[in-house]
KEMIVEX-929636 format. One line per 2 residues: number of its first residue (from 1); their letters; for each residue x, y, z of C-alpha. Coordinates in nm, 2 decimals, padded with zeros to 4 digits, m for minus. Layout:
! KEMIVEX-929636
NUM = A = X/Y/Z; ...
! end
This chain:
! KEMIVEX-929636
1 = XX = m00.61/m00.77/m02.02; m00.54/m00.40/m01.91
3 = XX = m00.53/m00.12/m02.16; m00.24/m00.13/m02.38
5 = XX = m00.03/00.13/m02.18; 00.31/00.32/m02.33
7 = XX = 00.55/00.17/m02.02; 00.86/00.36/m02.24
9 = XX = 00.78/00.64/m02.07; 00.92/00.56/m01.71
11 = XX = 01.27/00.55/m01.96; 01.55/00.75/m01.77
13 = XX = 01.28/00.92/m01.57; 01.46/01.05/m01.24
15 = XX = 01.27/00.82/m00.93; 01.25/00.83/m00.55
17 = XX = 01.02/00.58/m00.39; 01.00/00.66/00.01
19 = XX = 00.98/00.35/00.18; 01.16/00.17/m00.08
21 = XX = 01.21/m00.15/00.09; 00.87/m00.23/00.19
23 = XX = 00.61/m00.44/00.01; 00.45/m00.20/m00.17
25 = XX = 00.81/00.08/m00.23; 01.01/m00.21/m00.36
27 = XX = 00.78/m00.40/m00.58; 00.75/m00.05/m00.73
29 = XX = 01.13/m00.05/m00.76; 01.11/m00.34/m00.93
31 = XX = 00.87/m00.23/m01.20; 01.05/00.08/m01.29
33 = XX = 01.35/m00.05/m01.29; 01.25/m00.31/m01.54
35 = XX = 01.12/00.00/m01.76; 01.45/00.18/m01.73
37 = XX = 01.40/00.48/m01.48; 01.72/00.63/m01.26
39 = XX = 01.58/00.45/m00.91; 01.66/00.59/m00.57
41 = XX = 01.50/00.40/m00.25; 01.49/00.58/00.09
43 = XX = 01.39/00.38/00.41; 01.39/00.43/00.77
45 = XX = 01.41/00.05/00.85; 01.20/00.10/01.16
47 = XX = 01.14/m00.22/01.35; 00.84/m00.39/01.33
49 = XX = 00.74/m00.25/00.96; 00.84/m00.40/00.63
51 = XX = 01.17/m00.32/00.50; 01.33/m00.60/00.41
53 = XX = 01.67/m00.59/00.19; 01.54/m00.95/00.01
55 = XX = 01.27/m00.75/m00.13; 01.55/m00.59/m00.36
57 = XX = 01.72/m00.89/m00.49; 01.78/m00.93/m00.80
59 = XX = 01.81/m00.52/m00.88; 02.05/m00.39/m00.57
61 = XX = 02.28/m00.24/m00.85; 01.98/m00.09/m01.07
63 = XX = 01.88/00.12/m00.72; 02.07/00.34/m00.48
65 = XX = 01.95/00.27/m00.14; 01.98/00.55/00.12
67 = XX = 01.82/00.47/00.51; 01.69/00.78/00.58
69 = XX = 01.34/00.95/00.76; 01.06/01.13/00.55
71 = XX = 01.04/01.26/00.94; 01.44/01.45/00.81
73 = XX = 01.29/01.78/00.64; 01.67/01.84/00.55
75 = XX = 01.71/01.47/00.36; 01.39/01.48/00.19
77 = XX = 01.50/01.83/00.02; 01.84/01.64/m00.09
79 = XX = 01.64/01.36/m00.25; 01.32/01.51/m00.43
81 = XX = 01.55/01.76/m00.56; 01.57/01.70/m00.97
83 = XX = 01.34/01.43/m00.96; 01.08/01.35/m01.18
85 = XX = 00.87/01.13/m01.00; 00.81/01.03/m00.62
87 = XX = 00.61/00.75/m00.48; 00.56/00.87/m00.10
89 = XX = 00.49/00.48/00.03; 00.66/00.56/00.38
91 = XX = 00.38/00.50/00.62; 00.32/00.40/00.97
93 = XX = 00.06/00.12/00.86; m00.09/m00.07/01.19
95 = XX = m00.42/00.08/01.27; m00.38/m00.04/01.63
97 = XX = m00.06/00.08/01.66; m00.21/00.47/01.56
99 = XX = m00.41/00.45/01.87; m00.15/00.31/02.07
101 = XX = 00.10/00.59/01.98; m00.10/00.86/01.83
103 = XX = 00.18/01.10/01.81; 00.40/00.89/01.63
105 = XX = 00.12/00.81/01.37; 00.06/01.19/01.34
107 = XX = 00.46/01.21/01.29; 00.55/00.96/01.03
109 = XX = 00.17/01.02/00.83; 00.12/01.39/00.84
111 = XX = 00.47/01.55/00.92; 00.65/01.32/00.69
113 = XX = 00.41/01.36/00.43; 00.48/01.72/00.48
115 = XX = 00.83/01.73/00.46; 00.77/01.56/00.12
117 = XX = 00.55/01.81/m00.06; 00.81/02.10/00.11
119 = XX = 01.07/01.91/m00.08; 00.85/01.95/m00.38
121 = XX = 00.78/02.34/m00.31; 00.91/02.50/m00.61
123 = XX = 01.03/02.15/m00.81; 00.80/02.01/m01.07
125 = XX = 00.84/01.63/m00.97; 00.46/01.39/m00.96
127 = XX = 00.42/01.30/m00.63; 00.19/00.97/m00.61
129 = XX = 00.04/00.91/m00.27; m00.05/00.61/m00.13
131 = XX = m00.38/00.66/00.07; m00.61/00.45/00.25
133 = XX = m00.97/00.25/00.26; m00.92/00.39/00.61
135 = XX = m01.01/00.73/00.53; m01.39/00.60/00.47
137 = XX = m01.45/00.43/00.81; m01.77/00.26/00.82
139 = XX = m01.94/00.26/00.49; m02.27/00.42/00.43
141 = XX = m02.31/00.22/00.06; m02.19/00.00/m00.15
143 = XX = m01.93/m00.01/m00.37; m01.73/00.28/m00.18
145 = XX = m01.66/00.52/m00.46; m01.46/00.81/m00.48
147 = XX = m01.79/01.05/m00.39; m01.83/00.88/m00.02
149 = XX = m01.82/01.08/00.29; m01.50/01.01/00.51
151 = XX = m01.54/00.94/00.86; m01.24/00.76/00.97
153 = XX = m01.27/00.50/01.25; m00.93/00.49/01.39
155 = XX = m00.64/00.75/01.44; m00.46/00.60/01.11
157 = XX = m00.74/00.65/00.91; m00.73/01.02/01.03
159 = XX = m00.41/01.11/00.92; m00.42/00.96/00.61
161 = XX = m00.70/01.18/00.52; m00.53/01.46/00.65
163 = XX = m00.17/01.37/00.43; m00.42/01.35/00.17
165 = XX = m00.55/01.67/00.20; m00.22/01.80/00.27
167 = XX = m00.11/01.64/m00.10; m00.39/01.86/m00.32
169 = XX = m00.32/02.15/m00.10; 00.05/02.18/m00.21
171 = XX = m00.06/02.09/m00.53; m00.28/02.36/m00.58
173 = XX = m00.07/02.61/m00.43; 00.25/02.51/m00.57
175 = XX = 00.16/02.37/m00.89; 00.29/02.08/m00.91
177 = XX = 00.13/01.75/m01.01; m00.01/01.50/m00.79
179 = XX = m00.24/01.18/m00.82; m00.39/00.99/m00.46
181 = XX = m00.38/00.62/m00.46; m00.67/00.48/m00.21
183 = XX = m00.54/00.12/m00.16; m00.74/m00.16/m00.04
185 = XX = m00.64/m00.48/00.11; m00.33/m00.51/m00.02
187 = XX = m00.14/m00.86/m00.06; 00.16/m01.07/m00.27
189 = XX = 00.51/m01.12/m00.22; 00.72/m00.92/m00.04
191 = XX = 00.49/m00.83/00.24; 00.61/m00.85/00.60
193 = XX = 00.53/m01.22/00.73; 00.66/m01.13/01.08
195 = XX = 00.32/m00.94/01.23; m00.06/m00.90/01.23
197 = XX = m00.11/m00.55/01.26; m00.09/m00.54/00.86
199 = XX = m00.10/m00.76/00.56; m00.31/m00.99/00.77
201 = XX = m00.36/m01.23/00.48; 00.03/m01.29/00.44
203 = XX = 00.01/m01.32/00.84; m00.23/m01.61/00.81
205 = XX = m00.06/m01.77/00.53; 00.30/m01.81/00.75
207 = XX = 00.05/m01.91/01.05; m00.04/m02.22/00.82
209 = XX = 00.25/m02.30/00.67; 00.42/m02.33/01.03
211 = XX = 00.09/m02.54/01.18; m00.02/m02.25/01.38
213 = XX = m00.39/m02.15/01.44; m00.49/m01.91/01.25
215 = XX = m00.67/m01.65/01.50; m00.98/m01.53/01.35
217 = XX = m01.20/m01.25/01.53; m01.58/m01.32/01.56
219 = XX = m01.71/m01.50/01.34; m01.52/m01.38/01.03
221 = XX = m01.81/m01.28/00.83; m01.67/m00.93/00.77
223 = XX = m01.59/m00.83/00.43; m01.27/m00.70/00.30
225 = XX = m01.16/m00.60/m00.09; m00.85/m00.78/m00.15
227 = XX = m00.60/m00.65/m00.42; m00.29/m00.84/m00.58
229 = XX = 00.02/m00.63/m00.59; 00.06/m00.67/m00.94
231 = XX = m00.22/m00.51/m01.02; m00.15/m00.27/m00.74
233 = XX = 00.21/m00.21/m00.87; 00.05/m00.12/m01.25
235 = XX = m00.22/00.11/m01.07; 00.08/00.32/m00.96
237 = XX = 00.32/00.34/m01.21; m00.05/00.45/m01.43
239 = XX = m00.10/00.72/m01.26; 00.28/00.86/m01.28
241 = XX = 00.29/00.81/m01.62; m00.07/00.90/m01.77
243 = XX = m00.17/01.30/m01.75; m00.48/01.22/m01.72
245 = XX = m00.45/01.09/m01.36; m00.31/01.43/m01.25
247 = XX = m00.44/01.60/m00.92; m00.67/01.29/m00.87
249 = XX = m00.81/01.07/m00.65; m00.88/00.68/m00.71
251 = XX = m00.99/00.38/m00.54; m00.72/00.07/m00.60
253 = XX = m00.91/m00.28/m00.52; m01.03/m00.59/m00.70
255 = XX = m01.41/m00.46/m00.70; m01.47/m00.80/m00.52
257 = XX = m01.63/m00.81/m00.15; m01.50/m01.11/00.03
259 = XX = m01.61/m01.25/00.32; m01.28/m01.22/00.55
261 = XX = m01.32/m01.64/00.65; m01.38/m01.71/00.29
263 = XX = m01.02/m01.59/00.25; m00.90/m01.78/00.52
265 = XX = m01.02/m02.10/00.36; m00.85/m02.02/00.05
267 = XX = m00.52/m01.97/00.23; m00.54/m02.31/00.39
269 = XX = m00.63/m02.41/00.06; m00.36/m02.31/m00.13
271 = XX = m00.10/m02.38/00.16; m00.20/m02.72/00.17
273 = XX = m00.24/m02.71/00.55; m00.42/m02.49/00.84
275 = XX = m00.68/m02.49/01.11; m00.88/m02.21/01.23
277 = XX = m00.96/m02.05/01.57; m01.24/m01.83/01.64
279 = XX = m01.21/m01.61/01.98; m01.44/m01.29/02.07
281 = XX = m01.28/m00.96/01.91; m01.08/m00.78/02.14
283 = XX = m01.31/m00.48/02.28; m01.04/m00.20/02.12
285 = XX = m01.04/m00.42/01.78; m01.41/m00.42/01.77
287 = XX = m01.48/m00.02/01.81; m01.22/00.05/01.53
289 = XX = m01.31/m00.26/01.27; m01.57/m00.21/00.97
291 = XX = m01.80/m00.44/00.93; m01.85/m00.49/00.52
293 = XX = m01.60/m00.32/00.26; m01.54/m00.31/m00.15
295 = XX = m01.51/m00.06/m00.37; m01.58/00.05/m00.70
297 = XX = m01.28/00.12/m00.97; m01.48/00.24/m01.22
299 = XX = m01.32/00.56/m01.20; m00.98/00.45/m01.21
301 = XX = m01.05/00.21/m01.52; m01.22/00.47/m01.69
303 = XX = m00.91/00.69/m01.67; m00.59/00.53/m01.71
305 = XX = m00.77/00.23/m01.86; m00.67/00.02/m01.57
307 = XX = m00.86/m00.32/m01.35; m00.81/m00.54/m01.15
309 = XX = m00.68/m00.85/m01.32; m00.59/m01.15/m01.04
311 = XX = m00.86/m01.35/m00.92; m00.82/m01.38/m00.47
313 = XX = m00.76/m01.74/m00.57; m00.49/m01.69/m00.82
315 = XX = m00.31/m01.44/m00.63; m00.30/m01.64/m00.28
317 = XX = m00.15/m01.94/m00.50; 00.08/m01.73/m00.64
319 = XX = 00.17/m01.56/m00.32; 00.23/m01.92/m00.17
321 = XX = 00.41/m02.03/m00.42; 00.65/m01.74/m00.33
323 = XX = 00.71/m01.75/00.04; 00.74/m02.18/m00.01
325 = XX = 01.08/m02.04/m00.17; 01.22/m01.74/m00.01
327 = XX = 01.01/m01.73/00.37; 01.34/m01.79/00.54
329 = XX = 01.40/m01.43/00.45; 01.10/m01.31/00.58
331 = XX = 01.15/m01.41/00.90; 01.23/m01.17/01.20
! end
């Protein structure tokens, strides 16, 4: 069981979650709504990414919605102003797509994130960053801890260092409080079900429960750390809520390496159906993917009393059990 954890506090607490409608933003939403905070979303809704207005249901008149662009300096000042709390969760997330279109990585990553923090300059709210595994790159031991060198592999992984550096910058200089979420394979309900280039485990799962091959590079026998969003959603409402996270960094995963086929089985398992293909890596893939990957949360659970509580089995049962209901919404 987690640490017994005073969730009263998020009461009335003024909130803006960027990227409010994605996986991560609006399972957020959900959680602080259920704890009583004022909850304001902002989204782009830029096509292929995960905003979804399903992902809402069930609390569209607990949240005000706005479609708007952490890239709009001018909208970001209207929203942080007054509040308490922001969850920057707007991202552009495919690591293929960063070296694709480089300059709008560096736009939506670094120059949103920016507009952010100047939002903050001269406020008092907690901003709470969602970083990256992608900062490490390649690791040079395992568990990845907070101590390891970063050497990004791919553009995306760049700039989330950089936004990261950019978030303890403005903290230091400003004063204002801010705490640096490094998520990990991140999977559940209400992820995208529509593309590959992220949330590649609720990819696969819609591949098997439509009968189509599930494409699997190599030989599958990277490792990945897979994290439920439950436990991801309790990681982040933590650290705005606990002093003790303030102006730091932590890692977010299950502390579990998987071996990436392994999780592919249990997919097929749990669906009920499924059949994978093997091809080569496509030669791009291959120079930007990391070969073995899990980290250590030791920091995180000795803080804000936090772990990792849903087995990779439990969570991809649960996370079937979801999309057998509501996938019709999740389609593109």
């Amino acid at each position: 069981m987690q640490n017994h954890i005073d969730y009263t506090a998020l009461k009335n607490k003024k909130v803006l979650i960027t990227g409010g409608l994605g996986f991560i933003g609006s399972s957020i939403a959900h959680a602080c709504v259920r704890h009583g905070a004022e909850v304001t979303l902002v989204d782009a809704c830029i096509e292929p990414y995960g905003h979804n207005r399903a992902n809402i249901a069930g609390i569209e008149q607990d949240v005000q919605v706005r479609k708007g662009d952490v890239r709009d300096r001018a909208l970001m000042k209207e929203l942080v102003a007054s509040k308490d709390i922001v969850f920057h969760m707007a991202a552009q997330v495919g690591r293929e797509i960063s070296m694709e279109s480089p300059e709008l990585d560096v736009d939506i990553n670094c120059n949103g994130t920016i507009n952010v923090l100047e939002a903050n300059r001269g406020g008092s709210a907690k901003v709470i960053f969602a970083a990256s595994r992608g900062q490490i790159g390649e690791p040079v031991y395992l568990p990845v801890d907070e101590k390891h060198p970063q050497n990004p592999t791919d553009v995306y992984g760049i700039n989330k260092l950089a936004a990261e550096k950019y978030l303890f910058l403005y903290s230091h200089v400003y004063g204002f409080p801010v705490v640096s979420l490094r998520l990990n394979n991140v999977y559940g309900p209400r992820c995208q079900m529509h593309a590959g280039f992220y949330g590649i485990l609720n990819w696969f799962m819609v591949n098997a429960m439509d009968g189509k091959p599930i494409t699997v590079y190599g030989t599958g026998q990277q490792t990945r750390d897979y994290v439920y969003i439950d436990d991801v959603v309790d990681a982040f409402v933590r650290s705005a809520i606990s002093e003790q996270a303030n102006n730091e960094t932590f890692f977010v995963g299950s502390g579990v390496e998987t071996v990436f086929v392994d999780m592919v089985k249990e997919i097929i398992r749990a669906v009920g159906k499924g059949e994978i293909t093997y091809v080569p890596f496509p030669q791009a893939r291959e120079k930007i993917d990391i070969k073995r990957f899990v980290v250590s949360c030791e920091k995180i659970e000795r803080a804000l009393g936090w772990h990792s509580e849903v087995p990779l089995a439990t969570g991809i049962d649960r996370t079937a059990a979801y999309y057998a209901q509501h996938l019709a919404a999740y389609r593109r």
